[in-house]
Backbone as XML, in Angstrom:
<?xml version="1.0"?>
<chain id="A" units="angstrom">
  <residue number="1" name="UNK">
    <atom name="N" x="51.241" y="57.011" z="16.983"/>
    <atom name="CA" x="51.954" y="55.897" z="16.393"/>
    <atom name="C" x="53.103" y="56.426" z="15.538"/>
  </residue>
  <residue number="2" name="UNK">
    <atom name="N" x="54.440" y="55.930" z="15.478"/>
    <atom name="CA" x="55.513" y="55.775" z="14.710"/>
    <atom name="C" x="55.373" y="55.328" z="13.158"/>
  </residue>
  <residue number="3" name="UNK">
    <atom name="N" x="55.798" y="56.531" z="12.358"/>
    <atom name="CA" x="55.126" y="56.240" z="11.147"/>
    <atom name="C" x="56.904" y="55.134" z="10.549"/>
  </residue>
  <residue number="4" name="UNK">
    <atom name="N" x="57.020" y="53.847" z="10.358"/>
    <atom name="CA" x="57.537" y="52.805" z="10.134"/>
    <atom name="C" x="58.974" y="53.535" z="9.039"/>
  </residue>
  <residue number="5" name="UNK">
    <atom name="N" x="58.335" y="53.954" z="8.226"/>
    <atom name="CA" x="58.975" y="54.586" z="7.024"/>
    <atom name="C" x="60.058" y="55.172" z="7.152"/>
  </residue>
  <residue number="6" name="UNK">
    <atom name="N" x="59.610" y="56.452" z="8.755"/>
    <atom name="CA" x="61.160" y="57.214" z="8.648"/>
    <atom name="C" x="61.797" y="56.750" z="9.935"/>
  </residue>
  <residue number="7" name="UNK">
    <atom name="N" x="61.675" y="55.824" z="10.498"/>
    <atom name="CA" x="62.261" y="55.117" z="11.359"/>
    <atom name="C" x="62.132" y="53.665" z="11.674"/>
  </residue>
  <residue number="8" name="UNK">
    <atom name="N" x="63.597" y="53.316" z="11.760"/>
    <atom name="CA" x="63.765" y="51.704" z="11.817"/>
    <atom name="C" x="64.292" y="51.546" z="13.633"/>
  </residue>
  <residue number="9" name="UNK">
    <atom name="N" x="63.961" y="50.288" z="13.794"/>
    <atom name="CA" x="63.779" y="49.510" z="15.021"/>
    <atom name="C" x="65.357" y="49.169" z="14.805"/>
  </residue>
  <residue number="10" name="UNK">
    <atom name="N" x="66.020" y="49.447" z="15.834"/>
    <atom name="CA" x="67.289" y="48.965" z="16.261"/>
    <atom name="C" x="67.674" y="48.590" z="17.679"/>
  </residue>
  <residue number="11" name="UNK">
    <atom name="N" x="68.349" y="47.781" z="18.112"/>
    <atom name="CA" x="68.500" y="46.875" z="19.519"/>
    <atom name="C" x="70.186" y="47.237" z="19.672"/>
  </residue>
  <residue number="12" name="UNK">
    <atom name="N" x="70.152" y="47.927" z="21.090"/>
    <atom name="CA" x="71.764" y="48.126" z="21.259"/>
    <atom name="C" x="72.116" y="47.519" z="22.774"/>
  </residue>
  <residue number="13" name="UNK">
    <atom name="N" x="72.557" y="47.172" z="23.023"/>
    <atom name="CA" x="73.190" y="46.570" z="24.776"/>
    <atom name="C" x="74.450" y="47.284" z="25.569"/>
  </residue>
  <residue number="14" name="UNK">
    <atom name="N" x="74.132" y="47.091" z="26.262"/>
    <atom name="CA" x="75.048" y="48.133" z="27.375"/>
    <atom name="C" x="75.627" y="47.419" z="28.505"/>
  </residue>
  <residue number="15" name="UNK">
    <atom name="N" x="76.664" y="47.742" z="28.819"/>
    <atom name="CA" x="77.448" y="46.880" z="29.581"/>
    <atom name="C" x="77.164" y="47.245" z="30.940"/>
  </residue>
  <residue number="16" name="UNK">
    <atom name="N" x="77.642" y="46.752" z="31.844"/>
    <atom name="CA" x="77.104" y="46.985" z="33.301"/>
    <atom name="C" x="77.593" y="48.411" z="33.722"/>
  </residue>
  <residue number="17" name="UNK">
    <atom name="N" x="78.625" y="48.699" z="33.257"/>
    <atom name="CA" x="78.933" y="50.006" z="33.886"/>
    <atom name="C" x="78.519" y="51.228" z="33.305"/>
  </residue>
  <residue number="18" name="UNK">
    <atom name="N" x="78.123" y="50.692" z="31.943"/>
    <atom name="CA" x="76.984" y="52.017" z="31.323"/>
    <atom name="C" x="75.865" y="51.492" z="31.249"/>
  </residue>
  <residue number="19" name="UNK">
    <atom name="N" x="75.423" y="50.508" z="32.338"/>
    <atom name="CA" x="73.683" y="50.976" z="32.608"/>
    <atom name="C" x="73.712" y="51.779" z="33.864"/>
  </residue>
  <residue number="20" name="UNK">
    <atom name="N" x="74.977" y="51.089" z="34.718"/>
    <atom name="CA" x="74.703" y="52.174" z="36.088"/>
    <atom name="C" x="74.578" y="53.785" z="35.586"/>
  </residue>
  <residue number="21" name="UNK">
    <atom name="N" x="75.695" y="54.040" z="34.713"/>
    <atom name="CA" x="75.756" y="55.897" z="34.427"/>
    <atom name="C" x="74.555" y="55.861" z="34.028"/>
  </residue>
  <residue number="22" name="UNK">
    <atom name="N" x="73.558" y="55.100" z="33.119"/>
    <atom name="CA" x="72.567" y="55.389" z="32.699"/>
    <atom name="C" x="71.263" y="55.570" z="33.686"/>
  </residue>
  <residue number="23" name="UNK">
    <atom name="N" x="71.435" y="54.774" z="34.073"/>
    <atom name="CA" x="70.551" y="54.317" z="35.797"/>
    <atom name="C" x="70.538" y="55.914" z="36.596"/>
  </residue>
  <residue number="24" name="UNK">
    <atom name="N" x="72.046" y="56.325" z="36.538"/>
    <atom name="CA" x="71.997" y="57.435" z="37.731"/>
    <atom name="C" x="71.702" y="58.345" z="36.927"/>
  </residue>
  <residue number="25" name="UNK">
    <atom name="N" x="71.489" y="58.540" z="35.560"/>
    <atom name="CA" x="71.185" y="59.545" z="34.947"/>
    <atom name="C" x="69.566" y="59.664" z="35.092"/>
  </residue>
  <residue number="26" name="UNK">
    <atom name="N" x="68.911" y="58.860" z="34.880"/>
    <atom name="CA" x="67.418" y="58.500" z="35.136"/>
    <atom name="C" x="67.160" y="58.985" z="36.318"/>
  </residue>
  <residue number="27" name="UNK">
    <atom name="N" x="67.955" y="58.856" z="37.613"/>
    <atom name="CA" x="67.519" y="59.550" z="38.641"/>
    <atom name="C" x="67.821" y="60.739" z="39.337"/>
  </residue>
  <residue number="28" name="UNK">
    <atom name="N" x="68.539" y="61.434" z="38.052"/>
    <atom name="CA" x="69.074" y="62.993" z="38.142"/>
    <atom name="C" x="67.667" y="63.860" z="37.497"/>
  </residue>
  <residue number="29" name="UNK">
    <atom name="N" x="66.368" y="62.702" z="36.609"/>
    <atom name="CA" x="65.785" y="63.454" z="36.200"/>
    <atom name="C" x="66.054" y="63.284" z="34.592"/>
  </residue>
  <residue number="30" name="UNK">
    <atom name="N" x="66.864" y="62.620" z="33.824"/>
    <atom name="CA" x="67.046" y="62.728" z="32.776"/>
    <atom name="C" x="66.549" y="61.133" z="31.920"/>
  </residue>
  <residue number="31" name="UNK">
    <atom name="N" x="66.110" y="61.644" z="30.717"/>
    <atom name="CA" x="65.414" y="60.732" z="29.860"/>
    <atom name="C" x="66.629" y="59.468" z="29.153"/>
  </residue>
  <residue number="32" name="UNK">
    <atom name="N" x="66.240" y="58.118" z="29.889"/>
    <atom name="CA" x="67.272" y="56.921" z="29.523"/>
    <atom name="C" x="67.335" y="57.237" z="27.310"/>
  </residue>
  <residue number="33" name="UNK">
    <atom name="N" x="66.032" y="57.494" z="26.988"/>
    <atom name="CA" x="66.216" y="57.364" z="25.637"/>
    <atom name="C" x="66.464" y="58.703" z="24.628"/>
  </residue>
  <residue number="34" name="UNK">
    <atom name="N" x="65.780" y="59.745" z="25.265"/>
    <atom name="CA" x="66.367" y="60.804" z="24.884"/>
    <atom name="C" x="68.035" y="61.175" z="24.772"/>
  </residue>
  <residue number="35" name="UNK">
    <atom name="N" x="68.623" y="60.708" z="26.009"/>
    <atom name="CA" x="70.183" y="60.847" z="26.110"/>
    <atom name="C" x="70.993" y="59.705" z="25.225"/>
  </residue>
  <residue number="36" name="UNK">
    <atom name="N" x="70.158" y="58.446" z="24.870"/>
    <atom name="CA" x="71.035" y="57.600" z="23.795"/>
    <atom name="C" x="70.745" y="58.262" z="22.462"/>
  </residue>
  <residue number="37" name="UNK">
    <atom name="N" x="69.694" y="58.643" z="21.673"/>
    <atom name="CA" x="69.623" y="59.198" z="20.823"/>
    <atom name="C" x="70.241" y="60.306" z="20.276"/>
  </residue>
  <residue number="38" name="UNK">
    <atom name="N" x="70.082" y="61.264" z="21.183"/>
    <atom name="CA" x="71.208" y="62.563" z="21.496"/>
    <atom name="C" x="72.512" y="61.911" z="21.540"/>
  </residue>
  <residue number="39" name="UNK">
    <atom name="N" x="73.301" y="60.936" z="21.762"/>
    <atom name="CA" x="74.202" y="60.484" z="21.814"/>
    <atom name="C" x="74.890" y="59.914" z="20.478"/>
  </residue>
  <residue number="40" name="UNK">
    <atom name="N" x="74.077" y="59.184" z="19.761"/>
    <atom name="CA" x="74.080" y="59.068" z="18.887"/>
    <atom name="C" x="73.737" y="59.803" z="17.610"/>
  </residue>
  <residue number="41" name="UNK">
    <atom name="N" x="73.113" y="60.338" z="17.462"/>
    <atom name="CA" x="72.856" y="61.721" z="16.905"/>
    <atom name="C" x="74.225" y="62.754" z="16.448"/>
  </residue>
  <residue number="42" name="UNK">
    <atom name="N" x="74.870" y="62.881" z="17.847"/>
    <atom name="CA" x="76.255" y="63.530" z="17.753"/>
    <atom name="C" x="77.152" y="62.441" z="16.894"/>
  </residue>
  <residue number="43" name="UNK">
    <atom name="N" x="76.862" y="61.494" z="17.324"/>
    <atom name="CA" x="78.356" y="60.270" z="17.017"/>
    <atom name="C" x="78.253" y="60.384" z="15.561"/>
  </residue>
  <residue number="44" name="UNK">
    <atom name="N" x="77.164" y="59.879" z="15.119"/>
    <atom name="CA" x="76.649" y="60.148" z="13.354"/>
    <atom name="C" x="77.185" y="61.263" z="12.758"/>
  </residue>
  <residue number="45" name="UNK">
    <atom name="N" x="76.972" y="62.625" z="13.659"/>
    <atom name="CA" x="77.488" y="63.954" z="13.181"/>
    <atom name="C" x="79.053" y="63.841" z="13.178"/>
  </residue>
  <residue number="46" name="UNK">
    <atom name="N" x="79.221" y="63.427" z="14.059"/>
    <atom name="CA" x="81.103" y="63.827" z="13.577"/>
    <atom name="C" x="81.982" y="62.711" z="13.022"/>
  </residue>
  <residue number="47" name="UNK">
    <atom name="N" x="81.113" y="61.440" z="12.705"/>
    <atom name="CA" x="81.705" y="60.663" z="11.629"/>
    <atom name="C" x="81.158" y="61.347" z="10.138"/>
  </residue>
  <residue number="48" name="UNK">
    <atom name="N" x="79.891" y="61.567" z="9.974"/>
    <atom name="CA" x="79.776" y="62.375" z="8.887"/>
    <atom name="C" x="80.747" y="63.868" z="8.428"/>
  </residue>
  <residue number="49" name="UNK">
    <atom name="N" x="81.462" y="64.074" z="9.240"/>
    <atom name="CA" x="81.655" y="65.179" z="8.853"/>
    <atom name="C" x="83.455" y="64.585" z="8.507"/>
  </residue>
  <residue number="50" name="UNK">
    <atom name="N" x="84.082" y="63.989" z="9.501"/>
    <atom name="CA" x="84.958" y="62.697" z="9.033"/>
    <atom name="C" x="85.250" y="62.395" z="7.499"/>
  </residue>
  <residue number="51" name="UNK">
    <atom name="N" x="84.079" y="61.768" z="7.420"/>
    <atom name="CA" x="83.981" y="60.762" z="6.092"/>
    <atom name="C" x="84.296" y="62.437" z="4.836"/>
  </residue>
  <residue number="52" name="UNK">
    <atom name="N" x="83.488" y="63.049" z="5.116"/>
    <atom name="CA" x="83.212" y="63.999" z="4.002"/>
    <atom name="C" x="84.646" y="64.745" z="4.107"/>
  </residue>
  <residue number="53" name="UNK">
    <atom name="N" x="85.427" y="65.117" z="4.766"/>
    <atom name="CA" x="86.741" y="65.858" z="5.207"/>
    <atom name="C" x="87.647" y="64.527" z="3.997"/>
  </residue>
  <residue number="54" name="UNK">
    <atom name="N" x="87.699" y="63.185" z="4.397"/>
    <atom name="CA" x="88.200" y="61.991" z="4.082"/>
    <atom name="C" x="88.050" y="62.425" z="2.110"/>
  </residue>
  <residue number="55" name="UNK">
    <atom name="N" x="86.807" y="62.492" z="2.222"/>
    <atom name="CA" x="86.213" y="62.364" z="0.489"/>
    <atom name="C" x="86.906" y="63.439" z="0.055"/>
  </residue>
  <residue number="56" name="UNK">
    <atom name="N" x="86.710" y="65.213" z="0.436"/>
    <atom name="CA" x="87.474" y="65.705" z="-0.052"/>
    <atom name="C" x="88.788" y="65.347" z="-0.187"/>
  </residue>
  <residue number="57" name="UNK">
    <atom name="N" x="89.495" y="65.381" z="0.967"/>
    <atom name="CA" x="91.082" y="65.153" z="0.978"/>
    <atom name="C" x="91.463" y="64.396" z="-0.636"/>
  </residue>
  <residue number="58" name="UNK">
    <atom name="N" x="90.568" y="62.940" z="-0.628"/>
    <atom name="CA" x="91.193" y="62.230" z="-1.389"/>
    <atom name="C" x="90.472" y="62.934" z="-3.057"/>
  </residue>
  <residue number="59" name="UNK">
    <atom name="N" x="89.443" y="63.458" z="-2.843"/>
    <atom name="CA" x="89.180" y="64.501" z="-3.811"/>
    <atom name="C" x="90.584" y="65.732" z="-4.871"/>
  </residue>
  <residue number="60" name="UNK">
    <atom name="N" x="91.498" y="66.072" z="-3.503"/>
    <atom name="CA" x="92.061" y="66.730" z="-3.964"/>
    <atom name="C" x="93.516" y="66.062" z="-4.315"/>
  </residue>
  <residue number="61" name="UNK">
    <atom name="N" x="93.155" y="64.924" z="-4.442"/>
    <atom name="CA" x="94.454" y="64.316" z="-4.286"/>
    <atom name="C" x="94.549" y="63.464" z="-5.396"/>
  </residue>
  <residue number="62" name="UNK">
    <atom name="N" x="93.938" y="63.677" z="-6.558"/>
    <atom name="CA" x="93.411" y="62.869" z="-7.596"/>
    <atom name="C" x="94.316" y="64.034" z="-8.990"/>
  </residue>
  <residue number="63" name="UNK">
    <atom name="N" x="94.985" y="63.251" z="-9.441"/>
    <atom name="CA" x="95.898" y="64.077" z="-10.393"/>
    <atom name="C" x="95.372" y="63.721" z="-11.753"/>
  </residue>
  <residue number="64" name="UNK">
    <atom name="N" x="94.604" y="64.735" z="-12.237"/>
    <atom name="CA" x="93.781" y="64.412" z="-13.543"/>
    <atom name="C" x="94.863" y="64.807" z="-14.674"/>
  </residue>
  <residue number="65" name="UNK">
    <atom name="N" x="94.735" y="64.076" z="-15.878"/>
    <atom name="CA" x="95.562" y="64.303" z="-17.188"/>
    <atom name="C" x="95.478" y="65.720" z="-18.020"/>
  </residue>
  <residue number="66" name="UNK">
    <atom name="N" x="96.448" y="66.126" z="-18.212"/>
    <atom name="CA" x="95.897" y="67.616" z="-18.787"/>
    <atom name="C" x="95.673" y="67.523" z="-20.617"/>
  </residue>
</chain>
């Protein structure tokens, strides 16, 4: 069982032409939910790393009073 706490239930939909890629991926042998997770997983990673690039920038861009 899924311990509730460190994971939340989320619902995503897919359009017809990414269920087929998904479809033919399933019958290459590959896991429909493993490959969205992994997918997302990455996407999270390089907006996080985004945002934090963003924070510095404006970090250094902050002209404090001497």
């Amino acid at each position: 069982m899924i311990n509730n706490e460190l994971t939340k239930v989320h619902s995503i939909r897919f359009t017809h032409d990414q269920n087929k890629a998904l479809d033919m991926l399933i019958s290459k042998g590959f896991s429909r939910t493993k490959f969205v997770r992994l997918a997302v997983e990455e996407k999270l990673y390089r907006d996080y790393r985004t945002i934090i690039k963003q924070i510095e920038k404006e970090k250094n861009n902050i002209i404090l009073p001497f």
